[in-house]
C-alpha positions as CSV (number, residue, x, y, z in Angstrom):
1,X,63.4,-29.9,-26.7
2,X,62.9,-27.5,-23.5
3,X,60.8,-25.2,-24.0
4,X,62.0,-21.9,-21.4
5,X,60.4,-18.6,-20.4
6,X,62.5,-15.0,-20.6
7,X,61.6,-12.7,-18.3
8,X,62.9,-9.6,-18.9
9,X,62.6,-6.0,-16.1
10,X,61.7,-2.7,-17.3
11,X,65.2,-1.1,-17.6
12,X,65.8,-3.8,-20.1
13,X,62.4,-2.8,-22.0
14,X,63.7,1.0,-21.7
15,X,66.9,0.4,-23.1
16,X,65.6,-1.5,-26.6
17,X,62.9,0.8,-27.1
18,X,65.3,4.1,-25.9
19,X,65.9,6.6,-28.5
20,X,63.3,4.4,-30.9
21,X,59.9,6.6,-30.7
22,X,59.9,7.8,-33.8
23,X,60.2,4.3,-35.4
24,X,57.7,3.0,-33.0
25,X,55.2,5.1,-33.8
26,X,55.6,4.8,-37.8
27,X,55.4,1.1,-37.0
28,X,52.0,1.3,-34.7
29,X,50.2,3.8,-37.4
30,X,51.4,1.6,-40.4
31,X,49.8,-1.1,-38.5
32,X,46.3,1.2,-37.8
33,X,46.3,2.0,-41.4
34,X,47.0,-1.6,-42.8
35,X,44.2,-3.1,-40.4
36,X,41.7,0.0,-41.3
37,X,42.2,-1.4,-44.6
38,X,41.4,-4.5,-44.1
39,X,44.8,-5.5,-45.1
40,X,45.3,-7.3,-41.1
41,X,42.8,-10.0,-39.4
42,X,42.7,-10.6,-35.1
43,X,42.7,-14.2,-35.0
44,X,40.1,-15.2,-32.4
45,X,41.5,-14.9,-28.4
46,X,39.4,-16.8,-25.3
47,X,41.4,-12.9,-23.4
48,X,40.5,-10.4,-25.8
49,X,37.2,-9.0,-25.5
50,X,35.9,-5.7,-26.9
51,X,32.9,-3.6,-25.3
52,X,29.8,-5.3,-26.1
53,X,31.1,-8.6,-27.1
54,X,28.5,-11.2,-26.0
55,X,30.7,-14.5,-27.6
């Protein structure tokens, strides 16, 4: 099995997300409010780091 990269430009991100906003956002503050909850977890990343991280 082959494992392949897609790279795709920025009028092909502008067309999916065109004329989506309003579902966007519902999506990103569902998300804010489920992980303010507790209800989400970040697994552990070696490239995110948050101010004041010493690990």
């Amino acid at each position: 099995m082959s494992k392949s990269i897609l790279v795709i430009g920025a009028e092909q991100v502008k067309k999916a997300l065109e004329k989506k906003e309003k579902e966007i956002m519902d999506i990103v503050a569902k998300t804010y409010i489920s992980h303010n909850e507790s209800l989400t977890s970040l697994p552990h990343s070696i490239f995110l780091r948050f101010p004041n991280d010493n690990t």
